[in-house]
N, C-alpha and C positions, 0 to 999 in steps of 0.2 A: 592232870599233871602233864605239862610239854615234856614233849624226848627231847635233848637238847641235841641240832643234828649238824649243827657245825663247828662243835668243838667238843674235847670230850667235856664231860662231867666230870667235876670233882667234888669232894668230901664238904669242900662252902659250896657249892650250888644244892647238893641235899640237905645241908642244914640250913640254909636259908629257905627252904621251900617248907620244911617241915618244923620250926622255929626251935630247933634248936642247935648248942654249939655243936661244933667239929668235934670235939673230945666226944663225944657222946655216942653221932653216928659214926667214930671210929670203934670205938670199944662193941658197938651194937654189932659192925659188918665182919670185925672179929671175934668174935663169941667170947668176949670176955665179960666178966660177970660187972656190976655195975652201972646196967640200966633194967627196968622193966621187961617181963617177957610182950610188954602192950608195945611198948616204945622199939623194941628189936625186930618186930614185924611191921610194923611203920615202915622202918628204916630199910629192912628186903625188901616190901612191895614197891615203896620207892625209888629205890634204885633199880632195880628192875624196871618200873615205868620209864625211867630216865637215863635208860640205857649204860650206869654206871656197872661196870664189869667186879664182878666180885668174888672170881675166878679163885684167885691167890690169895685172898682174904678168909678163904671157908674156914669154919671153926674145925677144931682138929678133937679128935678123942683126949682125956686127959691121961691114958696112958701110953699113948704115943709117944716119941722122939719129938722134941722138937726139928723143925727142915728149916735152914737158913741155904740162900740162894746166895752164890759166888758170882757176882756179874762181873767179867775181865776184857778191859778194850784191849781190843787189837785191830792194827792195820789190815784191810784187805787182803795187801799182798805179802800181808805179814803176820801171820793167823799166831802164831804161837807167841805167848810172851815173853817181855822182853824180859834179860838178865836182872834188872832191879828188881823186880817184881816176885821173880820167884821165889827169894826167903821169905817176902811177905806172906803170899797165900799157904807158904809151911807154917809162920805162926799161926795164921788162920785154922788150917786145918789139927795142927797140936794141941790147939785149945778145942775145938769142937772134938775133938776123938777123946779126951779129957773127960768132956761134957756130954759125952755119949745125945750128942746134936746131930744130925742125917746133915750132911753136905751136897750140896748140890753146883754144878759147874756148868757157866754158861761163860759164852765167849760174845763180846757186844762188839762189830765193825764202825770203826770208827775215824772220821776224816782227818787229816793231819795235822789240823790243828785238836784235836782228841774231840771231837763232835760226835754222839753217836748218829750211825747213819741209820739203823734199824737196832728194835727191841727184841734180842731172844725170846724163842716162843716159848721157851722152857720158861721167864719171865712171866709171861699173859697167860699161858692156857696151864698150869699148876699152882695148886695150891702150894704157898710158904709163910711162915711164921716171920722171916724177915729177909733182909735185903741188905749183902754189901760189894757196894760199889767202887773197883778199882783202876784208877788210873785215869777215867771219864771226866771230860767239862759238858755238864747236861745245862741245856738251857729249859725255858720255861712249857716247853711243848713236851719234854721227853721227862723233866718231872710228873706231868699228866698220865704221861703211856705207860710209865713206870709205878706208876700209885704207891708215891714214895709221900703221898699223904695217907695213904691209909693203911700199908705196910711197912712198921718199924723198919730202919734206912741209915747206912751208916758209910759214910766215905771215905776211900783210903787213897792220899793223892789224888784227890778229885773236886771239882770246884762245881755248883751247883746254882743258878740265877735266883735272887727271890726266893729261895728257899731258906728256912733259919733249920738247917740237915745237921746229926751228927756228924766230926768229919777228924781224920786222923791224918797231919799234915805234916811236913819236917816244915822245921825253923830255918828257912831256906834263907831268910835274912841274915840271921845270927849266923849262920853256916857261913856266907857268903864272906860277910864282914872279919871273919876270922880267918878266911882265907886270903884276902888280899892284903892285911895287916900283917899276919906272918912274909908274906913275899916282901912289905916293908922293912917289916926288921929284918930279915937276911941283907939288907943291902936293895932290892931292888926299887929301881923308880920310874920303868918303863914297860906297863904291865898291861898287854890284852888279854883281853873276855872272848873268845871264841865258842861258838854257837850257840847263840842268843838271836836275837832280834825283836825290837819295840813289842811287835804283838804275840810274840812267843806264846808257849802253854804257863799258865799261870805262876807255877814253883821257878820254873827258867827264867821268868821275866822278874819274880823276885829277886832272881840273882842277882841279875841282871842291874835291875833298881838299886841293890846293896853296894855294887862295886862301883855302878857309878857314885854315889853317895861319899864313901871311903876316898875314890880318886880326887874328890870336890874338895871332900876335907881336907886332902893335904895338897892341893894345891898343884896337883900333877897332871899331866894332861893322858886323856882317856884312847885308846886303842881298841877298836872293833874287829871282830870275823863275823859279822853278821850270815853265818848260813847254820840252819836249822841243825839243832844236835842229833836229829834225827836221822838225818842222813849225815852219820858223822864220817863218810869217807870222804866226802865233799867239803864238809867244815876243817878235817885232817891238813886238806889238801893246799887249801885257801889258808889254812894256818902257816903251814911250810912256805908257800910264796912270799904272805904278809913276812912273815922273818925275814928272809931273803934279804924284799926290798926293805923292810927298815929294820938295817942291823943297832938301830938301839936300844930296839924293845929285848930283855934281857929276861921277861917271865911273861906266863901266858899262865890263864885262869879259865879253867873249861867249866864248860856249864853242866857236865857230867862226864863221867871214868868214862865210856865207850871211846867219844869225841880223844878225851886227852891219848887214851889205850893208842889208841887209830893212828894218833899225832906221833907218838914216839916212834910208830914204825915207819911212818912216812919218813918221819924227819930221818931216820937212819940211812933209809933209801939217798935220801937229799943230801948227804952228808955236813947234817946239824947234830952236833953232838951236846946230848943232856945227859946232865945238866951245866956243862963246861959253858956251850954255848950259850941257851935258854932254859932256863929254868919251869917245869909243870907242877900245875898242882890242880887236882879231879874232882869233882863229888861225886858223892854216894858209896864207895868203900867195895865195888861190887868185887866177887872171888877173882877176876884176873888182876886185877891190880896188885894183888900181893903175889902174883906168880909171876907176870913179863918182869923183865929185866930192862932196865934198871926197874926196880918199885916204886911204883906211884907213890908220892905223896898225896894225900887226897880228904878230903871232909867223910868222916864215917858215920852213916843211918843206922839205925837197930834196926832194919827191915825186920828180922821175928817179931822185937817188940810192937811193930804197928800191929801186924796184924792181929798178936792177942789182943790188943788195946781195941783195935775194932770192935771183938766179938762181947768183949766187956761192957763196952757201950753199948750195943744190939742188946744185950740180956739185962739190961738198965733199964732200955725203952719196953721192954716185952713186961718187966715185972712193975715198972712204974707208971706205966706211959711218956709219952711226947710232950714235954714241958716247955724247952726251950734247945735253940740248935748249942750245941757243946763242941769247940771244934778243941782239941786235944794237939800241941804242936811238940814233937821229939827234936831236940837240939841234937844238929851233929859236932860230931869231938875228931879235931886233928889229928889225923894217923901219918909218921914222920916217914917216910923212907928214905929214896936215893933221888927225886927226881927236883931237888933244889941245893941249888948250891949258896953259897953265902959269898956276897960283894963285900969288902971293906972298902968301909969311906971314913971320912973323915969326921970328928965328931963336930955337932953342928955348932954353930954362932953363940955368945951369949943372946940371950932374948929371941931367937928362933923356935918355931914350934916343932918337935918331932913329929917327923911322918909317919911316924907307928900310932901317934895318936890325932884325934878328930882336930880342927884348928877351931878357937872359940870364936863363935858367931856374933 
């Protein structure tokens, strides 16, 4: 049997070599019951000849704890994670402490468009019963490294190539679309997207896709800040200018709380007053938004409830196996404050369509 030595091995290259499916030498490299003890020795010495690492896969005592691995991107020069994130891995961890589950914490660096650049070793050299994934776009290479074919594998805000992955998403769509409809019906009809841009990380460019959609339907023309929410002092900044110069944009739709948070201080600095002047409205719901002054308006996540929903799924794959990928999406729900104000206009024409709703195609 060849070592296979310029790519790794995965779970179809063993089963293709040893004729049988993937379900089979998964349950075999995991010690779950359901194959022969002829067929599970097959399955070791072969992957061993084939240099398939099977590290993280060892079978575990059955009176052990289960150990589920927390893998959390972050920026290089931004090690610690960000404000969204944090309720989540609290549901995460609520439910495992619940579940008397061993938790495990690793941190993945990853490039700014959410790529990982390297795989925690705490990933490859221990054994875990599973795997969740937060805040990562993996493509088809780091599916491999991460033997998220053969370690039950569950993503939270995480986008994965070619892979059919559990995956626990917001309805960044629906979010979206309810957020620039409401700035409709207040009155407004001059309404940019700041920080976004075409190739964005996956949920942003969903937004993104929404509000253009929304502006199309009703007929209204579209306003860019194309700079990355990530660096939301920059996208703040370029937001305050874009008002500036075009004083008829009257509401601005962030692609997340930080950027908009950012924007409101800018803009006080500048002397733009919200929501007199312009009207904000955020997503994600995170804890300053209810504290700066004035309060965000903003789209609000159940960040707790993803993460239990995670571990609900994990302990789905572990008790059922990997059937098919199940992606799980949380709608977010308007949370009203202070940072929109209401335009009266006039009410429309007979036979005109409202701009609070889609125009028929």
């Amino acid at each position: 049997m060849k070592r296979c030595t310029d790519k790794a091995t995965t779970i179809g290259d063993l089963a293709a070599a040893l004729g049988l499916s993937p379900a089979a030498v998964s349950v075999a490299l995991r010690g779950k019951p359901g194959v022969s003890s002829a067929t599970r020795a097959r399955v070791l010495e072969a992957s061993a000849k084939m240099g398939y690492q099977v590290a993280s896969t060892l079978p575990r005592r059955s009176r052990d704890p289960l150990t589920v691995t927390l893998v959390i991107r972050a920026l290089p020069e931004r090690p610690t994670t960000n404000v969204f994130y944090g309720p989540i891995l609290s549901g995460i961890e609520e439910r495992c402490r619940g579940l008397n589950i061993r938790l495990v914490f690793a941190i993945m660096p990853v490039d700014e468009r959410n790529h990982p650049l390297e795989v925690p070793r705490s990933v490859t050299d221990h054994p875990t019963d599973g795997l969740i994934l937060v805040g990562a776009d993996i493509g088809t290479r780091w599916t491999s490294l991460l033997r998220v074919d053969a370690v039950p594998t569950v993503l939270v805000d995480g986008y994965a190539e070619d892979e059919a992955l559990d995956s626990v998403d917001i309805d960044n769509a629906s979010g979206a679309r309810t957020a620039v409809r409401y700035l409709m019906s207040r009155g407004h009809r001059e309404i940019a997207m700041v920080g976004t841009a075409p190739n964005a990380f996956p949920s942003v460019r969903e937004r993104r896709v929404a509000y253009e959609q929304v502006v199309s339907e009703a007929r209204l023309t579209p306003h860019y800040v194309d700079v990355p929410y990530y660096d939301h002092e920059r996208a703040a900044e370029a937001a305050v200018q874009y008002v500036l110069a075009h004083p008829e944009v009257t509401a601005i739709f962030c692609a997340n709380d930080l950027t908009a948070i950012t924007f409101l201080q800018a803009a006080r600095v500048a002397g733009i007053s919200v929501p007199d002047q312009v009207s904000v409205v955020g997503f994600d719901d995170i804890d300053l938004a209810s504290i700066i002054l004035p309060g965000l308006t903003t789209m609000a996540v159940d960040k707790p409830g993803m993460g239990r929903l995670a571990v609900t799924l994990l302990l789905h794959q572990l008790e059922f196996g990997k059937i098919a990928g199940c992606t799980t999406l949380v709608k977010p729900t308007l949370v009203e404050r202070a940072t929109v104000r209401t335009i009266e206009r006039e009410a429309p024409e007979a036979g005109t369509v409202p701009l609070s709703e889609p125009a028929p195609v």
